[in-house]
N, C-alpha and C positions, 0 to 999 in steps of 0.2 A: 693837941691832937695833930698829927702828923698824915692821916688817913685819906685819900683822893675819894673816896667810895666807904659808902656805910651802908651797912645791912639790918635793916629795922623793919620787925614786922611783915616779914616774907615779902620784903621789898629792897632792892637798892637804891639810893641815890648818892649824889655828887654830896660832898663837906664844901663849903666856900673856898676852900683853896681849891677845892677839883675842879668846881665849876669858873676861879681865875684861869684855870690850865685850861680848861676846855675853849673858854674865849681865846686865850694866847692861841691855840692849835687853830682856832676857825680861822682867825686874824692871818695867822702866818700863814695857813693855807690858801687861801684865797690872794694872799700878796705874792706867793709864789707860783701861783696860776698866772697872775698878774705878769709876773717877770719872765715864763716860760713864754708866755704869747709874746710879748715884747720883744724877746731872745728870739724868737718862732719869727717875728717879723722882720728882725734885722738882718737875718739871714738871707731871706727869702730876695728883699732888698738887694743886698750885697753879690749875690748871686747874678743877681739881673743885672746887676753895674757893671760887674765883673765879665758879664757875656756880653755884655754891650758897647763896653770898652777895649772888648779882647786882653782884660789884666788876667796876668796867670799867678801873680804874684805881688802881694805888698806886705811892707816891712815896717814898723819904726821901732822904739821902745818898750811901746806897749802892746804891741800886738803884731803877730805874724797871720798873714790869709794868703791860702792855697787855694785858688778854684781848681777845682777837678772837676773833667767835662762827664758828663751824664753814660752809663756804660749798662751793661748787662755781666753775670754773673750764675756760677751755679750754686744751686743750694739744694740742701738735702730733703726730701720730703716727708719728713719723721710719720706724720698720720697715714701716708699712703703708706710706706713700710711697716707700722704696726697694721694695716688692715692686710697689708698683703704676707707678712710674717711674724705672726703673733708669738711662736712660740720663740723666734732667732732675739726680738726685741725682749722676750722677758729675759733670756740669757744675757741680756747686757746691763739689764735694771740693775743697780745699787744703793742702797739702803745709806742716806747719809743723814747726819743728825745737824739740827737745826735750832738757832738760838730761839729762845722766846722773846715773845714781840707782844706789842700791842698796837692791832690795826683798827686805825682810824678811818673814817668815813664822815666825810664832811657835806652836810646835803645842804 
């Protein structure tokens, strides 16, 4: 049986393989949290060195870093435009289509 999910008795659960996947998903999720914080904090680091050093720039083989000093910008205010022109935003709406997916939530 090949099936991730079975339907028995106006119920579903996981087949043994589903529930390997399911662990494989929590596992990688949480390792990937993991390495988002890590990635999260080496920056954050490098940033500070970078301004504290006055580096604008370092190079070797395995890695290029540009510090770029802290600035402002303009953006566009999509929620204030749909509440102040409701009817100009539907004219720009676009109907696009969308693969199927299976979202995950890892509690």
């Amino acid at each position: 049986m090949n099936k991730l999910i079975v339907y028995k008795k106006n119920e579903l659960s996981a087949t043994e393989k589903g529930k390997l996947l399911i662990l494989e998903l929590v596992a990688t999720e949480k390792k990937t949290k993991e390495i988002r914080q890590a990635l999260t904090d080496a920056m954050t680091e490098a940033v500070k060195e970078a301004n504290d050093w006055g580096m604008r720039k370092y190079e070797d083989d395995d890695i290029r870093l540009n510090y770029i000093d802290e600035t402002t910008k303009l953006t566009f205010d999509l929620v204030q435009f749909k509440k102040d022109y409701p009817d100009v935003y539907k004219e720009y709406l676009k109907e696009v289509a969308t693969k199927a997916n299976v979202r995950v939530t890892i509690k």
